[in-house]
N, CA and C atoms as an extended XYZ file, in Angstrom:
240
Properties=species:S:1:pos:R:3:atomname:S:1:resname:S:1:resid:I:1 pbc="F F F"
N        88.244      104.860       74.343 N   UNK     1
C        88.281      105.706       75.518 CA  UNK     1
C        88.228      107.166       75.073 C   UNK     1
N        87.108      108.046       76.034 N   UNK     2
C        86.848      109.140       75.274 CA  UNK     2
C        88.180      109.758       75.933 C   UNK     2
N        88.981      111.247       75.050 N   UNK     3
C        89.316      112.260       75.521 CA  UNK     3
C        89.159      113.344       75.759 C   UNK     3
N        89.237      114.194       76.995 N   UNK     4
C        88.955      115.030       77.808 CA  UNK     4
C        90.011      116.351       76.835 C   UNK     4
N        89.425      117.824       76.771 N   UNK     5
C        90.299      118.525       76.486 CA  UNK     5
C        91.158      119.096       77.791 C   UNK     5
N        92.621      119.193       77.680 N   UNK     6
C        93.083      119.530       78.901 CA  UNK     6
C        92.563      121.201       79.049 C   UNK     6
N        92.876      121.931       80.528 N   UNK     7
C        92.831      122.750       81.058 CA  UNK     7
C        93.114      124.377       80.142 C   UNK     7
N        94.702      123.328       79.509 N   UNK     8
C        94.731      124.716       78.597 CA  UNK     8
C        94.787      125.425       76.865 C   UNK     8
N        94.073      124.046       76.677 N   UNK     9
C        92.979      123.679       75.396 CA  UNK     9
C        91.973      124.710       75.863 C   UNK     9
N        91.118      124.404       76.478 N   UNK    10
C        90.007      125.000       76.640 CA  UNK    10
C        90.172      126.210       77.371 C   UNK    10
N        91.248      126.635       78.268 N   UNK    11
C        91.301      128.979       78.019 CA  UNK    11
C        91.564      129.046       76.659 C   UNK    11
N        92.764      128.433       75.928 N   UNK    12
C        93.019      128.749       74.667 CA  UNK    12
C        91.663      128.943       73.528 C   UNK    12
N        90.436      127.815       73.797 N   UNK    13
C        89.461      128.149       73.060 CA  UNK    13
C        88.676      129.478       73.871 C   UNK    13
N        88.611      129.519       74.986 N   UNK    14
C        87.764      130.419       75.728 CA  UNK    14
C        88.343      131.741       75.554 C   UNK    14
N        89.647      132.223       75.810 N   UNK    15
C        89.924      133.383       75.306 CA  UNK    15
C        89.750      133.494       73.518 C   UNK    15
N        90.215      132.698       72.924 N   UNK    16
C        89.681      133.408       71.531 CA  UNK    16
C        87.940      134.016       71.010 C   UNK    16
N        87.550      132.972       71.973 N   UNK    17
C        86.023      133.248       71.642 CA  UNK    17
C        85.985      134.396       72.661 C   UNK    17
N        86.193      134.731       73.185 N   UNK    18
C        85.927      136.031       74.204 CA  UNK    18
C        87.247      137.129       73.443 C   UNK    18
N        87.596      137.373       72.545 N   UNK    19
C        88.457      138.353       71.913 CA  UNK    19
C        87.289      138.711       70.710 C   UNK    19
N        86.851      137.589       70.712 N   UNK    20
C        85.721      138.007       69.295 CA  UNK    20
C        84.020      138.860       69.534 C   UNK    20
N        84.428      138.848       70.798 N   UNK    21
C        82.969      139.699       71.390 CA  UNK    21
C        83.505      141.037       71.108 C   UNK    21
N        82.809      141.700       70.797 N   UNK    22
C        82.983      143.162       70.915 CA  UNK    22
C        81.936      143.806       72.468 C   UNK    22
N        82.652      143.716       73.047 N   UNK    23
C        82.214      144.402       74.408 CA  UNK    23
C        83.108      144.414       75.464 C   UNK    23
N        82.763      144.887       76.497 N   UNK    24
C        84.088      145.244       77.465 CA  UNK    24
C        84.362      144.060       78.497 C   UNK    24
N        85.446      144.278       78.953 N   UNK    25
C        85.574      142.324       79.524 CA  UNK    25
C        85.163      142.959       81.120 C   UNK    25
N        84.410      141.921       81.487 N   UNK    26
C        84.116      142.170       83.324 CA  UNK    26
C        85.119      141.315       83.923 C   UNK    26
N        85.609      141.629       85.242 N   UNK    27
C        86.545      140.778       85.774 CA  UNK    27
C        85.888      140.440       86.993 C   UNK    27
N        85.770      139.053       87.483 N   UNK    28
C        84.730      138.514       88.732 CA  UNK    28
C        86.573      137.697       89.501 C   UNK    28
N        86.667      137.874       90.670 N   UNK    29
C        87.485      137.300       91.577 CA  UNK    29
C        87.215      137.138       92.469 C   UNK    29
N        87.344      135.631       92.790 N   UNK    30
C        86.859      134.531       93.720 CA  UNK    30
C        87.882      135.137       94.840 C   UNK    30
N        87.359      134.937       96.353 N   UNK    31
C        87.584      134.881       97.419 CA  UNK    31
C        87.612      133.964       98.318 C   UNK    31
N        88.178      133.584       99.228 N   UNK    32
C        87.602      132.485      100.515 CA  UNK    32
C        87.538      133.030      101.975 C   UNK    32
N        86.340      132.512      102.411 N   UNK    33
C        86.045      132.732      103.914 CA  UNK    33
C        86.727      132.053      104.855 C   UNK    33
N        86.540      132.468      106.116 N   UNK    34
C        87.123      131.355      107.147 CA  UNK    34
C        86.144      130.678      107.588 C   UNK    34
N        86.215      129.622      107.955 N   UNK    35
C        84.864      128.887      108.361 CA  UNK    35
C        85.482      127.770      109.391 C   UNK    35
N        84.385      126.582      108.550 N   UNK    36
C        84.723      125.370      109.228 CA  UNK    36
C        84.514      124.726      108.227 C   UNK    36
N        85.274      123.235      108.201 N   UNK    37
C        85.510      122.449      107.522 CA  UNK    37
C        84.464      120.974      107.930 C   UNK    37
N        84.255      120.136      106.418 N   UNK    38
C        83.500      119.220      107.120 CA  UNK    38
C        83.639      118.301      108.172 C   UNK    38
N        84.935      118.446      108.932 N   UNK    39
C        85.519      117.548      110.129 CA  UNK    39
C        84.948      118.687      110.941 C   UNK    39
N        84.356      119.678      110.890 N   UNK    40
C        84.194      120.543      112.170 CA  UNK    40
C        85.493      121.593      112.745 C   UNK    40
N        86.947      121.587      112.041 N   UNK    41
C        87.858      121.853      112.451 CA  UNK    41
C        88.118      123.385      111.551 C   UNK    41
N        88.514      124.752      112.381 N   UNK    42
C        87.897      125.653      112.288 CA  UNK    42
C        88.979      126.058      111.389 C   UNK    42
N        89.104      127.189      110.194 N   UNK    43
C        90.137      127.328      108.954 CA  UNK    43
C        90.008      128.671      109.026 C   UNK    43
N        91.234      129.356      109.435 N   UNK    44
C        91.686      131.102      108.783 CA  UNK    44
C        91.322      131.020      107.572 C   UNK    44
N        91.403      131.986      107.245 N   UNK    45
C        91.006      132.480      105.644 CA  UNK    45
C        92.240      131.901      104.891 C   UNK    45
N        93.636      131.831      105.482 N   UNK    46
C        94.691      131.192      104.534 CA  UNK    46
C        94.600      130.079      104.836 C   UNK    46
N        94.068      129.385      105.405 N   UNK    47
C        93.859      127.603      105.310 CA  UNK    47
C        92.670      127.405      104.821 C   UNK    47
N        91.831      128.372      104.376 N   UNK    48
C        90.596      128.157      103.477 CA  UNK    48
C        90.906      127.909      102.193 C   UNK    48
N        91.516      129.111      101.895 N   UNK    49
C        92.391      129.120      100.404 CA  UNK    49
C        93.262      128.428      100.234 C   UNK    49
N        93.994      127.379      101.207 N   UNK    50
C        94.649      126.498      100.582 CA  UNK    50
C        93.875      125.330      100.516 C   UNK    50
N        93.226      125.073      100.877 N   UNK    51
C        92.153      123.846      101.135 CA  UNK    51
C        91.203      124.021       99.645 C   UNK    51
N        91.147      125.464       99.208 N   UNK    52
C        90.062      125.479       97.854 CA  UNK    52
C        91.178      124.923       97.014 C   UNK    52
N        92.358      125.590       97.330 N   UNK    53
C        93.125      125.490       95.734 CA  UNK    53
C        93.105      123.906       95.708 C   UNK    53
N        93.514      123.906       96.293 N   UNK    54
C        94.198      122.164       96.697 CA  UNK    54
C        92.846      121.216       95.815 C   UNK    54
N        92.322      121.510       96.516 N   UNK    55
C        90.679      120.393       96.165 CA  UNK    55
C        89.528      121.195       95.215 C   UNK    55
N        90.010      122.680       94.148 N   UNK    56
C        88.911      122.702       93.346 CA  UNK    56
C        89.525      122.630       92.048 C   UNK    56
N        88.898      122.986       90.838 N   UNK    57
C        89.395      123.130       89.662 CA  UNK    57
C        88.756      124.788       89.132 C   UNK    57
N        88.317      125.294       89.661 N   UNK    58
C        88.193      126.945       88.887 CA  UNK    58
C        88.836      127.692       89.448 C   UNK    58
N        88.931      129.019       88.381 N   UNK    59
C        89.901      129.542       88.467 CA  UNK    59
C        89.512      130.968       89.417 C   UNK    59
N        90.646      131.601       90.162 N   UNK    60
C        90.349      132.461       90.750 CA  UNK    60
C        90.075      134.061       90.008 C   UNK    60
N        90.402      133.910       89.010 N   UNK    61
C        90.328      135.507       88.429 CA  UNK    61
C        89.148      134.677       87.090 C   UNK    61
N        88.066      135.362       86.719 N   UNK    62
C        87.081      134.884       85.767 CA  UNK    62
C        86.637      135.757       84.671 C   UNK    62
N        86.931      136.156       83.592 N   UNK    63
C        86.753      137.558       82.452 CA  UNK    63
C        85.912      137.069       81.783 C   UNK    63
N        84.958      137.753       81.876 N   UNK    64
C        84.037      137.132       81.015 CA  UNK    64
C        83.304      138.792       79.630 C   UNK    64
N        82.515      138.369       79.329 N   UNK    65
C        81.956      139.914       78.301 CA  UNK    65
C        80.100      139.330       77.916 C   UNK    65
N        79.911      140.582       77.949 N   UNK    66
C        77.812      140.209       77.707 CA  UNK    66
C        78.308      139.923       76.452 C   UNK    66
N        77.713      138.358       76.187 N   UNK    67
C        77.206      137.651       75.287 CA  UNK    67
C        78.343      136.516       75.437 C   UNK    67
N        79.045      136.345       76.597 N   UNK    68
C        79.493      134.974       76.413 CA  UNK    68
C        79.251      133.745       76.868 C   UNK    68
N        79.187      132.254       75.938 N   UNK    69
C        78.346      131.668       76.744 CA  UNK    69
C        79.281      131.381       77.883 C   UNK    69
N        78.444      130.555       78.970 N   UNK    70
C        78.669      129.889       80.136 CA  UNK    70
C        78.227      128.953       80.114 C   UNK    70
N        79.081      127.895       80.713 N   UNK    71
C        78.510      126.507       81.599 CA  UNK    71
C        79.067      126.671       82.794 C   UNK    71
N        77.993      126.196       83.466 N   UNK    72
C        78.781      125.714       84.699 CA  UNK    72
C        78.716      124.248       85.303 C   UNK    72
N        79.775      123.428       85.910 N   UNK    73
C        79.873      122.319       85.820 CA  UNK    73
C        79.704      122.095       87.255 C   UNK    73
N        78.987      120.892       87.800 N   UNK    74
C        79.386      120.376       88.955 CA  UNK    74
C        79.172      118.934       89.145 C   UNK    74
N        80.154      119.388       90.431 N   UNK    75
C        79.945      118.124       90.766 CA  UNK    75
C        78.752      116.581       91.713 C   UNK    75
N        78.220      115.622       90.867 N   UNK    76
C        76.739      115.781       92.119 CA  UNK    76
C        77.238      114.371       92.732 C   UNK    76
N        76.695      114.111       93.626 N   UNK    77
C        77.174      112.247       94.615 CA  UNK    77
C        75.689      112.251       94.487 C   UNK    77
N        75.517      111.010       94.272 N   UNK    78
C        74.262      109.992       94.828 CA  UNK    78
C        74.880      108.744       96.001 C   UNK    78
N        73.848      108.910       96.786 N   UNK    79
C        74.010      108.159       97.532 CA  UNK    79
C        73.241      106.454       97.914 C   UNK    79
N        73.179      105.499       97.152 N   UNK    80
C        71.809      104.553       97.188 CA  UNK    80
C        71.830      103.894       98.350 C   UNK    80
């Protein structure tokens, strides 16, 4: 059975490799809208944000520096 690195394995690798850039760190922070939800049922902006935290895995504050890599992961459904 393969293992997964936990959550804080991987800042621990991600900040060291981002200490070793020499360049200035950018800071990107996530927001949430109010909307609607896929039941149709309508969400303030603080029942948006609890509904992201609750059900995502990234993080709200993101530092990144030119030249670091990125992935980005998602999630896909097939439907047959």
């Amino acid at each position: 059975m393969a293992r997964y690195p936990s959550k804080v394995e991987v800042a621990n690798i991600n900040n060291a490799r981002l200490q070793a850039i020499n360049e200035p760190v950018h800071q990107y922070t996530a927001y949430d809208s109010p909307g609607v939800n896929s039941k149709g049922y309508t969400l303030s902006q603080a029942e948006a944000t609890e509904c992201l935290d609750r059900n995502t895995l990234w993080v709200k504050e993101l530092h990144l520096k030119k030249g670091a890599m990125v992935m980005c992961v998602t999630v896909c459904f097939s439907y047959l």
